[in-house]
VMD Tcl script that draws the C-alpha trace (Angstrom):
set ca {
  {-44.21 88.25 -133.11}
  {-46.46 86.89 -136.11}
  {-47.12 82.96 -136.24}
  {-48.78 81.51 -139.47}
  {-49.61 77.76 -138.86}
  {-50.74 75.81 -142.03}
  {-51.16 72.17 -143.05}
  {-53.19 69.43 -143.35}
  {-56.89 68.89 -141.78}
  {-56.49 67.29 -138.23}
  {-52.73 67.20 -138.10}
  {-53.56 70.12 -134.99}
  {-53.20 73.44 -136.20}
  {-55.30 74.97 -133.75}
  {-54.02 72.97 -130.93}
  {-50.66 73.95 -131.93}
  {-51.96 77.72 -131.99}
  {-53.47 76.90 -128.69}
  {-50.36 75.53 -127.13}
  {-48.19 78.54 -128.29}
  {-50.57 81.28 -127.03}
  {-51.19 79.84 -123.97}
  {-46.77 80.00 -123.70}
  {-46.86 83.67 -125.24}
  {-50.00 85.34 -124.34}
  {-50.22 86.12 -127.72}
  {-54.06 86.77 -129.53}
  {-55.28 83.95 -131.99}
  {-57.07 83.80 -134.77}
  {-58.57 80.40 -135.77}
  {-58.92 81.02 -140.08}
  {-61.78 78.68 -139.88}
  {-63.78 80.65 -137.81}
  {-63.78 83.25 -140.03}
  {-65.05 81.38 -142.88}
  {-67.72 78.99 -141.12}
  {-70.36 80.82 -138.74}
  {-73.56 79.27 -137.04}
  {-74.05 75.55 -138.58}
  {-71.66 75.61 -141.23}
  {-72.31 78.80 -143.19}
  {-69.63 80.27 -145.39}
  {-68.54 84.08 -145.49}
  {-67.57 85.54 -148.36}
  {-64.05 85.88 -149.14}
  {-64.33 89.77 -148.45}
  {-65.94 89.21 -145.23}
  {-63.44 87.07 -144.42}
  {-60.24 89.33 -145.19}
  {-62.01 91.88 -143.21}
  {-62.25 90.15 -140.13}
  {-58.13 89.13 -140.72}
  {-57.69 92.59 -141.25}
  {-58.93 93.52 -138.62}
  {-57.41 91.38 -136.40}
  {-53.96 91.91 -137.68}
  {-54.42 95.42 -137.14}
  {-55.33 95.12 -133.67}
  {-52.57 93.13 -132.45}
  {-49.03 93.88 -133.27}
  {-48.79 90.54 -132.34}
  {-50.72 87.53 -133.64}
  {-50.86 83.58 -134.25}
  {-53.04 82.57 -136.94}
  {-53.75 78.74 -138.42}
  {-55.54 77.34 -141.25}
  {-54.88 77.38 -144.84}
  {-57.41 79.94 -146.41}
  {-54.71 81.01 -148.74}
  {-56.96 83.95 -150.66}
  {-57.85 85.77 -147.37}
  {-55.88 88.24 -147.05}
  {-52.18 86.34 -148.70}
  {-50.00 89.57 -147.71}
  {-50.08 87.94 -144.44}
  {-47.52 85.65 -145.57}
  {-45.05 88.05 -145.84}
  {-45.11 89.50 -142.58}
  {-45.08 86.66 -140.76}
  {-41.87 85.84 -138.20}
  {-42.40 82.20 -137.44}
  {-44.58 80.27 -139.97}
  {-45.36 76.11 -139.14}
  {-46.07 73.60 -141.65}
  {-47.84 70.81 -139.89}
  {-47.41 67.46 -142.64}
  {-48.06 65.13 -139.90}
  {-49.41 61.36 -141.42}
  {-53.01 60.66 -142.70}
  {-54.09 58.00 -140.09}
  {-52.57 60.21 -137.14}
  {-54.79 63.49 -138.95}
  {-57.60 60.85 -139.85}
  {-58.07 59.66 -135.97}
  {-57.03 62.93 -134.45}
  {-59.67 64.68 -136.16}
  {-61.79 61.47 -135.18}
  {-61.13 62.32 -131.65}
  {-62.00 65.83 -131.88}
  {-65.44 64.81 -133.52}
  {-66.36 62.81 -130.28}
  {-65.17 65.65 -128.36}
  {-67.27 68.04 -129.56}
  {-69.69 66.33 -131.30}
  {-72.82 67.34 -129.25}
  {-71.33 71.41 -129.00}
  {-69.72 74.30 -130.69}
  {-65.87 73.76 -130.94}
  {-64.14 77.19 -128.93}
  {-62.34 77.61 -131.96}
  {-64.78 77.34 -134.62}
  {-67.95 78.18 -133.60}
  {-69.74 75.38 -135.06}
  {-70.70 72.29 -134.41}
  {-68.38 69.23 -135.39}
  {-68.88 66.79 -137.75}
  {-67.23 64.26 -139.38}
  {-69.05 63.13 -142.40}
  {-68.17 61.57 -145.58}
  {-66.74 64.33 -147.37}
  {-64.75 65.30 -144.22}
  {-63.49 62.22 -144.30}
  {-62.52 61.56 -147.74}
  {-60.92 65.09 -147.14}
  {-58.83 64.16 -144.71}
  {-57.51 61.02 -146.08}
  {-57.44 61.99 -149.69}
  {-58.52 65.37 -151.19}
  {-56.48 67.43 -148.83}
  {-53.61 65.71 -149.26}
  {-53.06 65.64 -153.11}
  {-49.72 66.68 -155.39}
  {-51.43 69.75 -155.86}
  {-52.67 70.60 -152.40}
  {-49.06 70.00 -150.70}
  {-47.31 71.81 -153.41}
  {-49.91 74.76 -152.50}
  {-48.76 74.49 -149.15}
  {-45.28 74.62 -149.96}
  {-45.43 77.69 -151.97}
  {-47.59 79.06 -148.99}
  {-44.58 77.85 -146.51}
  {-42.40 79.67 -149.41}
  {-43.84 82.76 -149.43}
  {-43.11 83.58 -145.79}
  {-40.20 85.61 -144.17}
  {-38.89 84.40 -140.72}
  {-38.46 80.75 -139.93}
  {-39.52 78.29 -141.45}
  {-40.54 74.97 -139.54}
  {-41.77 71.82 -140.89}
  {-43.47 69.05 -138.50}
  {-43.86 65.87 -139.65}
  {-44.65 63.87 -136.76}
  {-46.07 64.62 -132.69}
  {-42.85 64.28 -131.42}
  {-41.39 66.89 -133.37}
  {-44.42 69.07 -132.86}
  {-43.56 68.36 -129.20}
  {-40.10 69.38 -129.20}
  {-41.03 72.55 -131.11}
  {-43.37 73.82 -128.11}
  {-40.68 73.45 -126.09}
  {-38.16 75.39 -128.28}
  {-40.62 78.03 -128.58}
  {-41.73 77.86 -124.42}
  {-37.71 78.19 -123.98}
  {-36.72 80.86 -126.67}
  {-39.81 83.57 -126.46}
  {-40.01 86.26 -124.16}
  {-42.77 88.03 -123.23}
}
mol new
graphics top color blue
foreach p $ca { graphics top sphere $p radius 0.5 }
foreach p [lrange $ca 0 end-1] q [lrange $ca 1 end] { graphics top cylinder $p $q radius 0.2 }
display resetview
C-alpha cells in the first residue's frame, strides 16, 4: 500500500503518517527531511528525488507526507490512499505552536532539525501557505492521484479516519 499525505503546515501530516505506520508497520518517509538537513540546510531538488527514489524503491510499501510537489511528482500516480489534511489556521497555527515547545531545545525525529517558529514560519502558517493559489496547488496534487481520495477538515475527522484505516488494513 502507498499513502501520500499533503496539506497545510501544522494541520499534522507527520503525526498522521506516524499514527498510520505505527497501525500498518508500514516505512515512512517524512518529505521534509529530505529537503532540510543539520540546522536548516536545503538539498537540492535532485538530491532530494534521489533520496524519494530511493526510498520508494526499497519498500513496495510506503507512507510519505509533505507537499514538495517537484520531488519526484510520478509519485502521485502510484499512490493507493492519498490524505488532504485542510484542517483550520488557528488549530495548524497552535498545533505547530505546540510542537515548537516540544522540540524546541532538540532535533524533531522526523526532521532532523531543530524547531523553530519564527516570523516567517508564522506568517506561513497563517497566511502564505494558505493562499488561492497554494490550495488550488494542493487540489491538483490531491487530483493527480489514483486510489482514494480523503479530505480532513477537522481532528475529529482525522480521528475517525485512523480508525477506518486501523479497522480496514491488513497486514
Amino acid at each position: 500500500m502507498k499513502i501520500q499525505i499533503i496539506g497545510y503546515s501544522g494541520s499534522g501530516k507527520s503525526t498522521l503518517a506516524a499514527r498510520l505506520s505505527e497501525i500498518s508497520g508500514i516505512p515512512v518517509l517524512h518529505l521534509d527531511s529530505t529537503h532540510f538537513y543539520g540546522d536548516w540546510q536545503e538539498r537540492t531538488l535532485e538530491e532530494q528525488s534521489q533520496l524519494v527514489r530511493e526510498f520508494m524503491s526499497a519498500n513496495d510499501s510506503w507512507i510519505m507526507d509533505g507537499n514538495w510537489g517537484r520531488v519526484v511528482p510520478e509519485r502521485y500516480a502510484v499512490t493507493d490512499i492519498t490524505v488532504l489534511m485542510l484542517l483550520p489556521r488557528l488549530t495548524c497555527f497552535f498545533s505547530a505552536y505546540r510542537r515548537y515547545r516540544k522540540y524546541r531545545t532538540e532535533a524533531r525525529p522526523d526532521l532532523g532539525c531543530p524547531e523553530k517558529f519564527d516570523r516567517s514560519f508564522r506568517r506561513w502558517v497563517f497566511w502564505e501557505g494558505r493562499t488561492k493559489s497554494r490550495r488550488s496547488t494542493l487540489f491538483d496534487k490531491l487530483n493527480a492521484t489514483r486510489g482514494r481520495k480523503v479530505v480532513l477538515k477537522t481532528r475529529r475527522q482525522t480521528e475517525r479516519f485512523v480508525r477506518w484505516f486501523a479497522q480496514n488494513f491488513h497486514k
